[in-house]
N, C-alpha and C positions, 0 to 999 in steps of 0.2 A: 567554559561556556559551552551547554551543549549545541550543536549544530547535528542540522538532517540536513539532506541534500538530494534531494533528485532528482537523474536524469534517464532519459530513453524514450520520452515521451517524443510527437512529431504527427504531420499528419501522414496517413496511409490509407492504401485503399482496402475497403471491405474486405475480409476472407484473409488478408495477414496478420502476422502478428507482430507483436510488442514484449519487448521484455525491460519494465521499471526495473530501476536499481536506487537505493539509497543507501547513502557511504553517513555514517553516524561518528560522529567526534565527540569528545568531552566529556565524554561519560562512560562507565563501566560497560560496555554494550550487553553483554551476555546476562546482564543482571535485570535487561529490559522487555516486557513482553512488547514488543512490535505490532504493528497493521496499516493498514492500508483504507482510506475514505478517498470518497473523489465526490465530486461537487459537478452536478450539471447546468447548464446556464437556466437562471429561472428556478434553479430546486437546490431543496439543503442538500449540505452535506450529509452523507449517507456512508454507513459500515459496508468496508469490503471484504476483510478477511481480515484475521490476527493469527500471532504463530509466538510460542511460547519461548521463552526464554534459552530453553533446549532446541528447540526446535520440534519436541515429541507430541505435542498438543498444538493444533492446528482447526481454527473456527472461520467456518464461510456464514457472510448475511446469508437470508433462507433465499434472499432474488438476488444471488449472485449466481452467475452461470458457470456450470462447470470450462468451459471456456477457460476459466481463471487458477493460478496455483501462484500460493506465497511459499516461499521458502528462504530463510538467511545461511547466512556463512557469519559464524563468529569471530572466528580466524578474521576478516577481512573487515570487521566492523559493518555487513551489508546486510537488507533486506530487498529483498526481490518481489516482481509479481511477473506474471509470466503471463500473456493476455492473448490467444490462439483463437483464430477464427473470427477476426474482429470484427463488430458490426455498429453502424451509424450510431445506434444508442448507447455506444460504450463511450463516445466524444464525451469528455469531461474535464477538469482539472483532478489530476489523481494525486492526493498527499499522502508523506509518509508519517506517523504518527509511534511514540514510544510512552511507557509509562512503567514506574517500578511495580505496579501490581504485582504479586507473587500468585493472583490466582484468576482466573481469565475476566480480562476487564469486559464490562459492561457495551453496547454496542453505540453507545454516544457521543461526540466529541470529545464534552464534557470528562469521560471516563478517562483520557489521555492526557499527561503532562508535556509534550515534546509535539511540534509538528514542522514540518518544513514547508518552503516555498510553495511548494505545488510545481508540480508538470503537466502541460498541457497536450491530451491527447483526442487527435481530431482523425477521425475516417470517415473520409467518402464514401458514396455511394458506386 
C-alpha cells in the first residue's frame, strides 16, 4: 500500500522558514516523479513544483516564488520543499503528491496518482 506522509509544516512567523518533508512507503520511490500542491482556504488546489525521478529535471508553477526549492533524497524514500522567507500568503495545506509518469507530468491534480494527508502551514503576520 502506497503511503505519503508529511511533516514540517506548523505555524511561524513572517520572514522564516520551513522545510516539508515526505517519507514515501510502498512503492518503488525512485521510479516516481514527485511534487508538491498546497491548497489555500477558499481556493483549489494549485501546482507547486515537481522533481523528476532522478532528481535532474526540476519544474516550478510560473506563481511559485522563488522563495521555494523541492529537492528528494532516494536513498531515504523523501521529498522535500524548502520554503525561505515565509509570508501570510504561503498559509496553505501543502500536499505531497507522486505519479509513475516517466516524463514530466502535467500541472493538475489529476496528473498525480499518490497523495498524502496534507500539512498545514500557517504564518503570521
Amino acid at each position: 500500500q502506497v503511503q505519503l506522509v508529511e511533516s514540517g509544516g506548523g505555524l511561524v512567523q513572517a520572514g522564516n522558514s520551513l522545510r516539508l518533508s515526505c517519507s514515501a512507503s510502498g512503492l518503488a520511490f525512485s521510479n516516481y516523479y514527485t511534487g508538491w500542491f498546497r491548497q489555500a482556504p477558499g481556493k483549489e488546489r494549485e501546482f507547486v513544483a515537481a522533481i523528476s525521478q532522478s532528481g535532474g529535471r526540476i519544474q516550478y508553477a510560473p506563481s511559485t516564488p522563488d522563495r521555494f526549492t523541492i529537492s528528494r533524497d532516494n536513498a531515504k524514500n523523501t521529498v522535500h520543499l524548502q520554503i525561505n522567507r515565509l509570508k501570510p500568503e504561503d498559509t496553505a495545506v501543502y500536499y505531497c503528491t507522486a505519479t509513475t509518469s516517466t516524463i514530466l507530468p502535467g500541472l493538475t491534480p489529476a496528473d498525480y496518482n499518490y497523495w498524502g494527508q496534507g500539512t498545514q502551514v500557517t504564518v503570521s503576520s
